[in-house]
N, C-alpha and C positions, 0 to 999 in steps of 0.2 A: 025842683023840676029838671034843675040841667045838668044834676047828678045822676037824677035817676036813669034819662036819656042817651047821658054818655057812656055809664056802666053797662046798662043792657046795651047798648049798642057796639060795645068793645067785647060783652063777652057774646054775642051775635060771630065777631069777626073771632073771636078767637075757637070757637065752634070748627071754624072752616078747616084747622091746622086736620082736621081727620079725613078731610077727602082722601087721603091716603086708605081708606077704607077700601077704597075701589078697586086699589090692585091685593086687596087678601086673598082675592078668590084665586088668582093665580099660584101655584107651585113656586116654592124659592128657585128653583132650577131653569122654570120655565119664565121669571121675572130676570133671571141674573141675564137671560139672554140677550131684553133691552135696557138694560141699566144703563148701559153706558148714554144712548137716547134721550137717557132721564135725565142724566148730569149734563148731557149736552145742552138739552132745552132749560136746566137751572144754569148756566153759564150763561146763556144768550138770557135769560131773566133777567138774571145780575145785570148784567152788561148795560139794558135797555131799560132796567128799575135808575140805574146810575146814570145812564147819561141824556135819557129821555123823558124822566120824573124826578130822582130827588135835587140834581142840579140846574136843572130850568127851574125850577120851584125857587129855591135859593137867591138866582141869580133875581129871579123876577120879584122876589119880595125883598130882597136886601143891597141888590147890585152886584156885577162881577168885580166885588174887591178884592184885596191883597187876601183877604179873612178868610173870605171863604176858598181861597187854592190853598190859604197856609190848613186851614180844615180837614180840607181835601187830604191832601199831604199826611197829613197828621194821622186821620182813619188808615191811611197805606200802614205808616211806620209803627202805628199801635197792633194792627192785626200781625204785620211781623214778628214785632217781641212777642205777642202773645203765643204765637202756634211755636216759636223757637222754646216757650216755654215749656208747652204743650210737648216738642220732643226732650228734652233733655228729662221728661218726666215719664218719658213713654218706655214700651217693652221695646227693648232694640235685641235680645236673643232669637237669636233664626228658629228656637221651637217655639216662640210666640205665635202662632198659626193664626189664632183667633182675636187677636188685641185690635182694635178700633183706630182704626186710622186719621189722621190728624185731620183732614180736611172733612173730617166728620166732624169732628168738633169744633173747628172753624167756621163752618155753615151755621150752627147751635148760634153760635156767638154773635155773626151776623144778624141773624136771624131776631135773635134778639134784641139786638138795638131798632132792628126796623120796625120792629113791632111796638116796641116801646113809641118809636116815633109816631105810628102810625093810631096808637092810644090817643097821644100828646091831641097829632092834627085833629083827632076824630071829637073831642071833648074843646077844643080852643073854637071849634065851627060850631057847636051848639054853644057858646059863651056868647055866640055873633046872634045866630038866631037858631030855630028847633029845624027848619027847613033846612038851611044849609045842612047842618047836623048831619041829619037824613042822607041828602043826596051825597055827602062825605064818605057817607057810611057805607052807601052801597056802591061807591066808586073802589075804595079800598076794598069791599069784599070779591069784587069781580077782580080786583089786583093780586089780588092775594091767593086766589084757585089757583092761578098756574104757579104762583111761584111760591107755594106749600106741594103741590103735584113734583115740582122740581127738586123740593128742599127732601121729600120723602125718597125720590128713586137717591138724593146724593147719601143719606143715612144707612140706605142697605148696602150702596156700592160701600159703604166706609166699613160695613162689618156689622152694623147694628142688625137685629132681628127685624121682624116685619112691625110685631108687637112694641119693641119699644120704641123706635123709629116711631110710630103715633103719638107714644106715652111722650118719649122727650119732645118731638113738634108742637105736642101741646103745650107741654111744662113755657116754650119759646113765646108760645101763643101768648101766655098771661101775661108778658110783660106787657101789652096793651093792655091791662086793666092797669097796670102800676102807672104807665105812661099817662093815661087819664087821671087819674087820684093825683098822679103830681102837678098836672098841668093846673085841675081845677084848684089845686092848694095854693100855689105860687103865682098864678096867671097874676093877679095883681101885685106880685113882691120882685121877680125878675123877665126881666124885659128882655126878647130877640134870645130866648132860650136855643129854638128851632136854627137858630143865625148859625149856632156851633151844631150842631146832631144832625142836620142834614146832611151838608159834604162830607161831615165825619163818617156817615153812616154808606153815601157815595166811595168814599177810597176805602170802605172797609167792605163793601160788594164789588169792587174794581178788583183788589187784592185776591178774593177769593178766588175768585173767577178766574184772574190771568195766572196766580199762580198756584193755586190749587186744582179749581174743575180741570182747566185746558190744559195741563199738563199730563194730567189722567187720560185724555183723549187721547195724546198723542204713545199711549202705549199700544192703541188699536192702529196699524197698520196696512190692515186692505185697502185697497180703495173704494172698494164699494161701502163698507162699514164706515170708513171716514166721510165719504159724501155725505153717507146719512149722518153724521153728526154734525156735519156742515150746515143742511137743512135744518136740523133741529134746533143748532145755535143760531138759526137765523129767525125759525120759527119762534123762538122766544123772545127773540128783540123784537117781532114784529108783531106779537101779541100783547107785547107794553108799548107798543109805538100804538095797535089801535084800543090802547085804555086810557091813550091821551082824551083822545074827542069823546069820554064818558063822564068827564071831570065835569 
């Protein structure tokens, strides 16, 4: 019964990776206008998923040890090597016009661990009881709309199409069924799993964010364009600040 409940209820949450659906109807020309908005409110996401969900979480189930900043740490220094690896692999010729930009696929990757986590949580709460389970479930789905809304405008601004920008947000999606399958498999074999993947999962949406989204931002230059990206980096921290009080 608490297989059945975790799976449908991960791929429930993994469903959501398509509200990107909503901006199809717009023109590519006429969505590249607010992409930048979009990445801005996926940076204040991150920002606010990081320091106002996955590390109070951490801290309040395991304590602020040495473990979880060495965690922490650790997600910075891994997303590093990784996107370094990402360019040395990438098209660096100037008629490369159309090649996918690295903080597009650093989002992916992101993206991916969270979800995986958010498998893990959503399947360890029905292991507790079917109730929690539930209200798990619909905590992380209302989590997870703005910052798939977010993860979508940062896939176009990287180069992705509109179409597969949904296809890969999905593909990200499943890692919550995997997340689940391995929680329920192991749940009784290793112990304070969540102890390491949180923080880890923390400096690896701190990373993106400081040094991928915001640096993006700062190629826009108006001031009016910048305020609004200001707001919207705010608006997203403040939309995970009130999905605190839905837990």
């Amino acid at each position: 019964m608490v297989w059945i409940h975790s799976i449908t209820s991960v791929i429930i949450v993994s469903l959501i990776s398509f509200v990107g659906i909503l901006f199809l109807a717009f023109k590519l020309d006429t969505l590249k206008k607010f992409l930048l908005l979009l990445v801005s409110f996926s940076a204040g996401a991150l920002i606010g998923g990081a320091f106002l969900h996955l590390l109070p979480e951490a801290v309040e189930e395991f304590g602020f040890t040495l473990n979880i900043s060495l965690f922490f740490i650790f997600g910075i220094i891994l997303f590093f090597i990784v996107e370094k690896f990402i360019h040395w692999h990438h098209c660096h010729d100037p008629e490369c016009k159309h090649h996918i930009k690295s903080f597009a696929y650093m989002n992916l990757v992101g993206d991916g661990v969270h979800n995986l986590i958010d498998g893990a949580v959503i399947a360890g709460a029905y292991l507790v009881s079917i109730p929690l389970g539930i209200t798990t479930t619909i905590a992380v789905i209302l989590h997870e709309i703005p910052q798939e809304i977010g993860d979508f405008g940062v896939l176009i601004h990287g180069g992705f199409s509109k179409a597969r920008a949904l296809f890969m947000n999905f593909l990200t999606a499943l890692t919550a069924i995997l997340g689940a399958v391995i929680t329920l498999l192991i749940a009784s074999k290793i112990e304070n799993l969540t102890m390491f993947l949180i923080p880890f999962t923390a400096g690896g949406f701190i990373y993106i964010a400081a040094a991928d989204l915001i640096p993006e931002l700062h190629k826009e230059t108006f001031i009016s364009k910048s305020v609004l990206q200001l707001i919207f980096i705010i608006l997203g921290i403040a939309i995970m600040y009130g999905l605190k009080f839905l837990h």
